[in-house]
VOBA-1610 file (N, C-alpha, C; in pm, whole numbers, padded with zeros to 5 digits, always signed):
BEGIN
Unk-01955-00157-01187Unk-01849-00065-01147Unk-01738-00065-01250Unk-01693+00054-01293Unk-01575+00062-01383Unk-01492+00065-01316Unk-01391-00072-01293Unk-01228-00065-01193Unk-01184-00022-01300Unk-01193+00005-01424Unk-01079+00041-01496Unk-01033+00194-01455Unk-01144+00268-01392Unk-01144+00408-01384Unk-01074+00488-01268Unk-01051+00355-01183Unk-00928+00341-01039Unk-00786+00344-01104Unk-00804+00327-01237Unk-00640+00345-01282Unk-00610+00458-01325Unk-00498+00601-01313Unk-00479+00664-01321Unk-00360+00691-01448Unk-00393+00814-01487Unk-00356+00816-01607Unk-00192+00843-01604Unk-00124+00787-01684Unk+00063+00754-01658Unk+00048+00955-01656Unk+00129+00945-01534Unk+00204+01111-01541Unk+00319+01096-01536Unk+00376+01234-01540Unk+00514+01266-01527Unk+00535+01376-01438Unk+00573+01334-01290Unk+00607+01491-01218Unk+00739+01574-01169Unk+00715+01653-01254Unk+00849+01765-01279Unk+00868+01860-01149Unk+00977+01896-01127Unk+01022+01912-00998Unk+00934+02042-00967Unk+00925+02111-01033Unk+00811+02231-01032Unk+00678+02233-01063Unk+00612+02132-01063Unk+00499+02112-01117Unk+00408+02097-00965Unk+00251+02165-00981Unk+00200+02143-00858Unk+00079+02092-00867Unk+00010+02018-00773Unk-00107+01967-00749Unk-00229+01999-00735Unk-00337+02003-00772Unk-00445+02083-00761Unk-00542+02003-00725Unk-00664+02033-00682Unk-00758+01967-00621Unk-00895+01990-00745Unk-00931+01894-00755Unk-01051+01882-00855Unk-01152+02010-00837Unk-01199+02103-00924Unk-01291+02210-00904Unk-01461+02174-00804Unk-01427+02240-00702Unk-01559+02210-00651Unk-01680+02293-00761Unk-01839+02204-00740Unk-01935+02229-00780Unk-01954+02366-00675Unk-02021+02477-00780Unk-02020+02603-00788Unk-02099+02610-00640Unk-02178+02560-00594Unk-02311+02506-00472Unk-02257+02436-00356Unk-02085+02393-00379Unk-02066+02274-00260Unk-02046+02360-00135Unk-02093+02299-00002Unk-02106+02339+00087Unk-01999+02257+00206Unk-01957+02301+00305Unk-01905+02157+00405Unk-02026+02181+00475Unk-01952+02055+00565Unk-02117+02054+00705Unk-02121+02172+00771Unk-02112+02248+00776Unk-02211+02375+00857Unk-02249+02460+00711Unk-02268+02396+00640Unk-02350+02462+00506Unk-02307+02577+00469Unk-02185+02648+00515Unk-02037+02707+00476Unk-02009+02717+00299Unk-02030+02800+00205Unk-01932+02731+00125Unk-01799+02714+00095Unk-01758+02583+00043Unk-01673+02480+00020Unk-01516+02607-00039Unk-01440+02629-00017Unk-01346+02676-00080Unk-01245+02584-00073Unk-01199+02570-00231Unk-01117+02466-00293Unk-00943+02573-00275Unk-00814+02512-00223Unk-00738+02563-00231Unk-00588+02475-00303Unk-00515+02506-00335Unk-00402+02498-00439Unk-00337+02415-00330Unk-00228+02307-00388Unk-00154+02226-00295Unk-00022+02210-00400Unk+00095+02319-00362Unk+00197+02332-00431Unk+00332+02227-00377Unk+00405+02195-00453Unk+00530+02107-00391Unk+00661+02202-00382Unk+00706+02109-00293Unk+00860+02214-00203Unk+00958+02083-00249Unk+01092+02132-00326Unk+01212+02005-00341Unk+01285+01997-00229Unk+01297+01885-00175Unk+01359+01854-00067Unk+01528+01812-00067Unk+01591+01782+00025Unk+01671+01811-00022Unk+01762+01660+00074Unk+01787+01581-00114Unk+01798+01447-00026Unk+01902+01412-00199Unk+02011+01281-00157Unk+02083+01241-00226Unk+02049+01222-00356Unk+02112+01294-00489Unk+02066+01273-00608Unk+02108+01147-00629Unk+02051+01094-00721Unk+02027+00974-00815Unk+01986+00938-00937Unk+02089+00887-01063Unk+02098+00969-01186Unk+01962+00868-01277Unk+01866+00903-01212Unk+01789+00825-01251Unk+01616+00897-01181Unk+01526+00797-01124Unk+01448+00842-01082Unk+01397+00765-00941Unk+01395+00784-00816Unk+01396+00740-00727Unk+01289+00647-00717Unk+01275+00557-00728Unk+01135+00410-00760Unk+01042+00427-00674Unk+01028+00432-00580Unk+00927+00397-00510Unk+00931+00445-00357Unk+00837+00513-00262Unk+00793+00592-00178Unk+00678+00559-00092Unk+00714+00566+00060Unk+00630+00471+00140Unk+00603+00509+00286Unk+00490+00607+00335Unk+00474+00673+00442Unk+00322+00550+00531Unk+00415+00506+00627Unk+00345+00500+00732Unk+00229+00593+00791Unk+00301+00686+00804Unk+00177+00797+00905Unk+00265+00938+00841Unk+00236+01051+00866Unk+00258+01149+00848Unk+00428+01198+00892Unk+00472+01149+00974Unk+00604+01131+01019Unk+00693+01034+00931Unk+00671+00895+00934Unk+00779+00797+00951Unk+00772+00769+00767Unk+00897+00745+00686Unk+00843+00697+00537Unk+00970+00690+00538Unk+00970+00579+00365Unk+01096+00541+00317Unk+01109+00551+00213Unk+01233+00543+00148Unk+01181+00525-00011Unk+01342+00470-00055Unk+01322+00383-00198Unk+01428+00314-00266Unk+01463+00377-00348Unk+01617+00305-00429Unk+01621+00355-00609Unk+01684+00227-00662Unk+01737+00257-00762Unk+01754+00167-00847Unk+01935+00147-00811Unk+02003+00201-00709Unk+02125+00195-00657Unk+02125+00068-00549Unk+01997+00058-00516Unk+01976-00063-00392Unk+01980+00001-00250Unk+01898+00140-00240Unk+01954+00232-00127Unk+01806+00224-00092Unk+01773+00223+00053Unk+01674+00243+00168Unk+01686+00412+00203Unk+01622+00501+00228Unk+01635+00617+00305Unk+01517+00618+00403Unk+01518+00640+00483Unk+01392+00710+00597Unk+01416+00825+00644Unk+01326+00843+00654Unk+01230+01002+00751Unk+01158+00949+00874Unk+01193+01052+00979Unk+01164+01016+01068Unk+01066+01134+01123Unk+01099+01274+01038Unk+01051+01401+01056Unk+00953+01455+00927Unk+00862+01333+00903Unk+00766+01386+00784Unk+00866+01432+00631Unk+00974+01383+00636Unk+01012+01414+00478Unk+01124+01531+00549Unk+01105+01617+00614Unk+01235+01771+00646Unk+01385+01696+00619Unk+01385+01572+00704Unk+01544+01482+00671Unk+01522+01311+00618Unk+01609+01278+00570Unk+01611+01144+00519Unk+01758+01092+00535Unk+01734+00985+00628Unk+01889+00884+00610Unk+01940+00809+00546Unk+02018+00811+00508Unk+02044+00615+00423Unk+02045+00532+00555Unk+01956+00404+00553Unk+01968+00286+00626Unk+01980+00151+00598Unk+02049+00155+00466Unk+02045+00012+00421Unk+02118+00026+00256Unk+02170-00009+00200Unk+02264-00023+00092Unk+02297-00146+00038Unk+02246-00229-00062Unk+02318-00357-00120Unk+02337-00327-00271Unk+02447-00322-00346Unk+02469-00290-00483Unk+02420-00432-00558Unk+02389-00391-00627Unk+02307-00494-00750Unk+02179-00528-00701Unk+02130-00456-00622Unk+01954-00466-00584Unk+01923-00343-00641Unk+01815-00364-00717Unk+01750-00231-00770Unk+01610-00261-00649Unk+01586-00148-00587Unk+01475-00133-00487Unk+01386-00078-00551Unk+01253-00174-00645Unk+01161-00120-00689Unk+01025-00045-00656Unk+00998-00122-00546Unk+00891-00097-00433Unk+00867-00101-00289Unk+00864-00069-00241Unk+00835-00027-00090Unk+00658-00063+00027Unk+00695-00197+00101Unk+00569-00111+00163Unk+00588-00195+00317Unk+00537-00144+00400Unk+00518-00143+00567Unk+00403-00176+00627Unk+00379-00218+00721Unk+00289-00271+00771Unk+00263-00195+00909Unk+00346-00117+00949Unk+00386-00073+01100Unk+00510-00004+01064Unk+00582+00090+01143Unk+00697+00083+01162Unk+00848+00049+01206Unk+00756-00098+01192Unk+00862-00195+01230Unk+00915-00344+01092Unk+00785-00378+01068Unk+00772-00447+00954Unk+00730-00396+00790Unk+00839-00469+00711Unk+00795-00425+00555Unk+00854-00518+00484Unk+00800-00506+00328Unk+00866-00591+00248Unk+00955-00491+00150Unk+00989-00575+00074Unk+01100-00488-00063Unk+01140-00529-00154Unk+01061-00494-00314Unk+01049-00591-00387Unk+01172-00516-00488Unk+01292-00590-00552Unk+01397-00625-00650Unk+01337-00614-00775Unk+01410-00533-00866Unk+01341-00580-00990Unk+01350-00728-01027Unk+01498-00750-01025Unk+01531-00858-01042Unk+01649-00859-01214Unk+01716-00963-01188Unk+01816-00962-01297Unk+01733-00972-01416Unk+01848-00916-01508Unk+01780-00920-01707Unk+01700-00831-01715Unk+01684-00725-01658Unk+01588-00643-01721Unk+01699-00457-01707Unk+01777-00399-01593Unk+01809-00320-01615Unk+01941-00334-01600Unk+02034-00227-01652Unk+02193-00301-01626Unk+02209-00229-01524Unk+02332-00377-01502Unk+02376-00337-01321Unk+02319-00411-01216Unk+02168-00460-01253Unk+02131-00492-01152Unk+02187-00683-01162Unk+02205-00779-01044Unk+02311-00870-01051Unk+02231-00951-00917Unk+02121-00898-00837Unk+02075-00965-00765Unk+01927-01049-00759Unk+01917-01173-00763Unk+01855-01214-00838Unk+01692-01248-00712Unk+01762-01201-00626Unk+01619-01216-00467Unk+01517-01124-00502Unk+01393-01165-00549Unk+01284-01069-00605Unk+01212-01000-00444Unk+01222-01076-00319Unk+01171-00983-00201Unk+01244-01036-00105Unk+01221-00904-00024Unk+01312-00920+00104Unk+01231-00871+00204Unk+01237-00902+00348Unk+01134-00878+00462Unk+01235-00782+00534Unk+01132-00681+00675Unk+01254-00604+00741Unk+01151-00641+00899Unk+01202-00659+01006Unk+01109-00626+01097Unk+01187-00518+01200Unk+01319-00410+01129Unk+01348-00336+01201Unk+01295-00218+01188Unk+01210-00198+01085Unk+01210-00023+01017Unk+01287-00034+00904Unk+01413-00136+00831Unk+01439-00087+00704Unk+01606-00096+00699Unk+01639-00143+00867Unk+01758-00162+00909Unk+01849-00237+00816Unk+01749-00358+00853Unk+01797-00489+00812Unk+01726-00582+00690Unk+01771-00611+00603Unk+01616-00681+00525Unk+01672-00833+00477Unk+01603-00934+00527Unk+01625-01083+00519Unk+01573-01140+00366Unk+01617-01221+00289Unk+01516-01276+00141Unk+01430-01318+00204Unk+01361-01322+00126Unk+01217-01452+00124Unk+01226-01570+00085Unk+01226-01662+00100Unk+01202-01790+00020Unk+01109-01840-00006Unk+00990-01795+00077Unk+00883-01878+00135Unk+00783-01866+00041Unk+00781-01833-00112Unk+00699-01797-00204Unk+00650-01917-00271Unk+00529-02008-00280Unk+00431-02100-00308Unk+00471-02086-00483Unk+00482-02191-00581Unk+00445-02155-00731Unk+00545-02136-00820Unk+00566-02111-00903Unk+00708-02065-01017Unk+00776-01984-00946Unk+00905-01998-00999Unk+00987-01896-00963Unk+00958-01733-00991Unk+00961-01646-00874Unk+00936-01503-00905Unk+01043-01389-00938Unk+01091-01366-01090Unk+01203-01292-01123Unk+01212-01168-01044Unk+01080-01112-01045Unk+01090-00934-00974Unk+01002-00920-00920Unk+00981-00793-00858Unk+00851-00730-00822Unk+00881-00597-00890Unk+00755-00521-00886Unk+00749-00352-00939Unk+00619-00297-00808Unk+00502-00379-00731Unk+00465-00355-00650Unk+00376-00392-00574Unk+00395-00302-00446Unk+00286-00394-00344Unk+00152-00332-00315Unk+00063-00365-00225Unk-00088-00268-00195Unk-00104-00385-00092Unk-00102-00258+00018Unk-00133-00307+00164Unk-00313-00326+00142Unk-00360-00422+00203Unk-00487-00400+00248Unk-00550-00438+00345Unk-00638-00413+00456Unk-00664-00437+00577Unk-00823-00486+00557Unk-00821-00610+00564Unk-00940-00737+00556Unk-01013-00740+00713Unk-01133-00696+00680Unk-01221-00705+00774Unk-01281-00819+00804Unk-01274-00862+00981Unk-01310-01016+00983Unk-01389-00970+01133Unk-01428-01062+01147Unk-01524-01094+01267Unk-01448-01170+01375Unk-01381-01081+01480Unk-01290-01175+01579Unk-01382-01093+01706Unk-01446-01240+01808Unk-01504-01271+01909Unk-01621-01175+01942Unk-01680-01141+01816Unk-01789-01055+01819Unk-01785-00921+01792Unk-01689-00894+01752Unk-01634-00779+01706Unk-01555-00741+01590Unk-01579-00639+01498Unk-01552-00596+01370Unk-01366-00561+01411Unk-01253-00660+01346Unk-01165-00663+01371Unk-01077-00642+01223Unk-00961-00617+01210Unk-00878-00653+01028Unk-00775-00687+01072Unk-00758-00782+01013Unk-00603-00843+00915Unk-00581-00819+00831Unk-00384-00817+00802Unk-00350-00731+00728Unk-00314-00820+00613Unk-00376-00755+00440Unk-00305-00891+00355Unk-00226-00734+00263Unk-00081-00848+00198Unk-00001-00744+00178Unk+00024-00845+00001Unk-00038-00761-00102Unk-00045-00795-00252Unk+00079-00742-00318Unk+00141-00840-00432Unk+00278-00784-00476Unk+00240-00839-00609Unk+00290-00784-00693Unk+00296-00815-00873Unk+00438-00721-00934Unk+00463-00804-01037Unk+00580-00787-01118Unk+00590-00901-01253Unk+00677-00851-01339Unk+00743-00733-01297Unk+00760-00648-01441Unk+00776-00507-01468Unk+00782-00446-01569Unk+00898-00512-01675Unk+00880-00534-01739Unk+00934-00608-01886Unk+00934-00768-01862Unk+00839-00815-01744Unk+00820-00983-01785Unk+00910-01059-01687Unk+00865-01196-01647Unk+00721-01226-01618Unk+00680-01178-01546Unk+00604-01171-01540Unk+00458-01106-01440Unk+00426-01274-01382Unk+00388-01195-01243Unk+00361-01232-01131Unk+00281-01195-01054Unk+00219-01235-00932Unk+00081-01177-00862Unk+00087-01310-00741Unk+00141-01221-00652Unk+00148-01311-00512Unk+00075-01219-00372Unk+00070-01289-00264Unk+00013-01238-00173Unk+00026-01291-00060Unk+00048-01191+00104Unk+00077-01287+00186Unk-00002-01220+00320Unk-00073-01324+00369Unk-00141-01308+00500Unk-00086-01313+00618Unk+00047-01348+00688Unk+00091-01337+00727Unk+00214-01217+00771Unk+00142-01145+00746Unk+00247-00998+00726Unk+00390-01026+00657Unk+00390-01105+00552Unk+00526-01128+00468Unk+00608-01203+00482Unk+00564-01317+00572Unk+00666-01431+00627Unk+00634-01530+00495Unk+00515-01607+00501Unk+00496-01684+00382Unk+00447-01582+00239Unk+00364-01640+00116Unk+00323-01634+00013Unk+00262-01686-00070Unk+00142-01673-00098Unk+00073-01781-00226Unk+00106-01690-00372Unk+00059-01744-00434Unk+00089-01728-00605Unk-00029-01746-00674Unk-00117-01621-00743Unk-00177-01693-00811Unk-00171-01666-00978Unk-00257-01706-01053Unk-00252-01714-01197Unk-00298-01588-01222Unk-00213-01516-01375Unk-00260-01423-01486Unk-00312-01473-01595Unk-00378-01382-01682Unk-00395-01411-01780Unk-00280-01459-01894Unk-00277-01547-01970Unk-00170-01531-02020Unk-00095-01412-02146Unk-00223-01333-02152Unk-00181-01209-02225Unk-00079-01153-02152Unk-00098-01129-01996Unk-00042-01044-01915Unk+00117-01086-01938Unk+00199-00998-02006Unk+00383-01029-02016Unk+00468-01003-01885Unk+00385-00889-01841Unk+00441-00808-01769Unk+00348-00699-01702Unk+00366-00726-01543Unk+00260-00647-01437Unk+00369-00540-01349Unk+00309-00432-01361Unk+00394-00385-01262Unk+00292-00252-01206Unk+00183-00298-01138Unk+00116-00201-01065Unk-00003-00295-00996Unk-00067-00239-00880Unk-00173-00310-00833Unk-00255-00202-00720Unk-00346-00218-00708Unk-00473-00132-00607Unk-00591-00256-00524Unk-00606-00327-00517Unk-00684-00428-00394Unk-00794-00333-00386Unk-00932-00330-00354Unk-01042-00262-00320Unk-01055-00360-00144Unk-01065-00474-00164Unk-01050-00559-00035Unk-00958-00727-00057Unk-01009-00796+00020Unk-00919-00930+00006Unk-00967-01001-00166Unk-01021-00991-00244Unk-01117-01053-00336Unk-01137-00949-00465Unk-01123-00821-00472Unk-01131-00780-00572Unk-01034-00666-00582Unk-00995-00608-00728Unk-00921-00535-00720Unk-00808-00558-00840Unk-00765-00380-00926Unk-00717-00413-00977Unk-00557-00419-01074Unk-00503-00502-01141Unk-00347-00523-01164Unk-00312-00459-01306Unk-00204-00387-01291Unk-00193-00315-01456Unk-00099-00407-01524Unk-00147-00461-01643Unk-00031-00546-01735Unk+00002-00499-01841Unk+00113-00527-01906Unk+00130-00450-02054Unk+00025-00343-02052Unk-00085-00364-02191Unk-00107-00233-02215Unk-00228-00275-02198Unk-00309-00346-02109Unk-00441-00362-02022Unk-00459-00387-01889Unk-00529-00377-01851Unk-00547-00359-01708Unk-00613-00493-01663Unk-00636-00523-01597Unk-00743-00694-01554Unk-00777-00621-01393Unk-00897-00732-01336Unk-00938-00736-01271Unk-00981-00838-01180Unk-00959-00875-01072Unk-01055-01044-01027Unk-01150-00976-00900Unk-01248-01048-00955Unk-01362-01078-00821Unk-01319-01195-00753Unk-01266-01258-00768Unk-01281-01380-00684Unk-01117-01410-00610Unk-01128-01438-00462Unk-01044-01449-00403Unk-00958-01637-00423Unk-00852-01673-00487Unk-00744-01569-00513Unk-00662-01516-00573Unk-00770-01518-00669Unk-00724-01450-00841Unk-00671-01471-00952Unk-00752-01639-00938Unk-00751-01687-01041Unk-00875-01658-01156Unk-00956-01601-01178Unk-01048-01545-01243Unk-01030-01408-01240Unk-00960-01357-01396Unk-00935-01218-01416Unk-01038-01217-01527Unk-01089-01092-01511Unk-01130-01006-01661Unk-01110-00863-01673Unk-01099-00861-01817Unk-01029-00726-01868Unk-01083-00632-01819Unk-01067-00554-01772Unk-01139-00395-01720Unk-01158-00296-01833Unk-01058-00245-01884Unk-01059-00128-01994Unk-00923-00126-02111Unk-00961-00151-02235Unk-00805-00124-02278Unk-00761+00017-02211Unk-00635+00030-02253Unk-00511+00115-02208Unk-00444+00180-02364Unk-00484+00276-02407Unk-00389+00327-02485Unk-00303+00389-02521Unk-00262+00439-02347Unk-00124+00504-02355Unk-00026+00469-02383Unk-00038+00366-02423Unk+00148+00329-02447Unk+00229+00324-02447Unk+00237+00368-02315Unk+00351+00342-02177Unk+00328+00245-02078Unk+00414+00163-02050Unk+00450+00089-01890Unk+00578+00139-01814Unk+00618+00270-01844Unk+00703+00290-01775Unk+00660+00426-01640Unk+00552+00505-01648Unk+00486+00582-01616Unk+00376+00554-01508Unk+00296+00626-01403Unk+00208+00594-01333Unk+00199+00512-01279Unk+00278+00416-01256Unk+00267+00350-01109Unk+00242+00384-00995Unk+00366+00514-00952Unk+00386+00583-00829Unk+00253+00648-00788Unk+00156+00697-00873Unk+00035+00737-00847Unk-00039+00628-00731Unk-00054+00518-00806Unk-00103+00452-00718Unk-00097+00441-00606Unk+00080+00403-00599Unk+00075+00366-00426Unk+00161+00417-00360Unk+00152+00599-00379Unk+00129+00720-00351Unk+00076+00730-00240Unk+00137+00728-00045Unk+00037+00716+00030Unk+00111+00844+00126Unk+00184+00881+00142Unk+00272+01003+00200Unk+00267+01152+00181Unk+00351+01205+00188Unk+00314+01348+00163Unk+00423+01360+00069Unk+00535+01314+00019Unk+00613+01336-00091Unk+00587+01224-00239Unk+00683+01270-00342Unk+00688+01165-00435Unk+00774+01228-00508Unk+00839+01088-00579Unk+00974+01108-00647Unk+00942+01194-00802Unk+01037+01275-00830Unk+01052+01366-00973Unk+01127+01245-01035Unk+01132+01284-01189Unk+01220+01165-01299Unk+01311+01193-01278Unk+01408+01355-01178Unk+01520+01287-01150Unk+01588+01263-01094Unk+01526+01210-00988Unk+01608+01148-00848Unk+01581+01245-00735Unk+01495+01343-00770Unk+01468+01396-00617Unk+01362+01435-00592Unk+01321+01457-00452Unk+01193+01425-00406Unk+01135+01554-00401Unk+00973+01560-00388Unk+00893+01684-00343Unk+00797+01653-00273Unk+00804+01735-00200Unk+00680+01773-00044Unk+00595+01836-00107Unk+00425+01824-00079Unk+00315+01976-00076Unk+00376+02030+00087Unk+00350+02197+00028Unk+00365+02244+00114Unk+00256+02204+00238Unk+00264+02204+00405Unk+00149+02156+00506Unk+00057+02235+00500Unk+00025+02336+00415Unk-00108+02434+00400Unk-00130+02326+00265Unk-00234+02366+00235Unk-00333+02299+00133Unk-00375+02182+00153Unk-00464+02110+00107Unk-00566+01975+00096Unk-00476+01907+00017Unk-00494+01767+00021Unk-00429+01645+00002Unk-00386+01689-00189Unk-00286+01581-00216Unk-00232+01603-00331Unk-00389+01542-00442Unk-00428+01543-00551Unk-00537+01480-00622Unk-00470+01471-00785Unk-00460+01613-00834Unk-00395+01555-00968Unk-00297+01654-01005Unk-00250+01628-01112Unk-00105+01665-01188Unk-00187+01772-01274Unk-00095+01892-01250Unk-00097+01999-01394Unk+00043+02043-01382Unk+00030+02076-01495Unk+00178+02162-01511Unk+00168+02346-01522Unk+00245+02366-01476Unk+00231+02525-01409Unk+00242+02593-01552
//
């Protein structure tokens, strides 16, 4: 299997730019042997607090409920699919790099962390919420070296065998951080504790991740990508060089799970609710 090919290529999405769905084969059919018509999935700018920058990171529960950070240390939610967004949370000198939830009650929230952008002065790389986003407590409870930042998380739901029946638990993966050190932690406990495990030591700096399940799955570093089979990830190997030569780009692709995502500059876009799911970037 090529995991390298799960990594998506760094974009850039401009406030007018729209989404298109991969060309169906000339023959594709759905199930009632129908053919397949492929349709356009355009974005709408919404209309939510600028930010002289680019809003970090974006995080939908279900089709309703989502949040998203910036680099001001600001929380917003939606409670109405993206139409409104509140501020619910504010700490200056937290840059809010990443976002993710477990429910709409519990989430984590990963800090870049000091020395890397100015301004930022808070040095707590994650913080837990079990209100929705109200309230968010540090962590301490992190196993291993000290963790300067995060850049992001990837929920994944581990299939286990509870009392005869096909059941999941939830494990919630975090790595950081863009410009160093890199890090790669993980916590089974929906974000109360944390283990830590080892990178390569090429890796300077991680700031992306995708999980396939509890054991494999893979982390973007500098300007290669790695991979581990083995749970809990201490055995990486290289997937594919990377020659874009950017780490500042394509993250948000990844863990991209909502119906909006942030423009470079500070404000958000919806697909309109007609068309099929967002797939890739062109420019109009």
């Amino acid at each position: 299997m090529n995991i390298g090919a799960l990594i998506l290529t760094p974009l850039v999405l401009a406030a007018s730019a729209s989404w298109a769905q991969p060309q169906a084969p000339a023959n594709a059919q759905d199930r009632t042997g129908a053919p397949t018509v492929m349709r356009m999935a355009t974005w709408e700018k919404l209309t939510t607090e600028r930010y002289p920058g680019k809003q970090d990171d974006i995080f939908f529960i279900n089709d309703r409920v989502g949040w998203y950070g910036n680099g001001a240390g600001k929380v917003f939610r939606t409670t109405d699919g993206g139409d409104t967004w509140i501020p619910i949370w504010e700490q200056k000198g937290t840059f809010v790099r990443t976002l993710a939830f477990v429910d709409e009650k519990v989430g984590v929230l990963g800090n870049i962390g000091v020395g890397y952008f100015p301004g930022v002065t808070d040095p707590t790389p994650l913080y837990r919420t079990e209100d929705g986003g109200v309230t968010w407590t540090p962590v301490t409870t992190i196993e291993g070296a000290p963790v300067v930042g995060l850049c992001a998380f990837d929920i994944v739901q581990v299939p286990f065998i509870n009392a005869g029946r096909l059941d999941y638990r939830t494990r919630i993966v975090g790595v950081g951080r863009v410009g160093g050190p890199a890090a790669y932690i993980w916590s089974d406990d929906l974000g109360k504790t944390w283990k830590q495990g080892k990178l390569p030591a090429l890796g300077a700096a991680a700031f992306d991740v995708k999980f396939l399940d509890d054991r494999r799955g893979p982390i973007r570093i500098c300007h290669h990508r790695w991979r581990t089979d083995l749970d809990p990830g201490h055995l990486w190997q290289r997937s594919q060089q990377d020659s874009s030569g950017s780490h500042t780009q394509g993250r948000d692709r990844l863990r991209h799970r909502g119906g909006c995502a942030p423009d470079a500059h500070g404000a958000l876009n919806r697909p309109f609710k007609e068309g099929p799911p967002a797939r890739r970037l062109t420019d109009p």
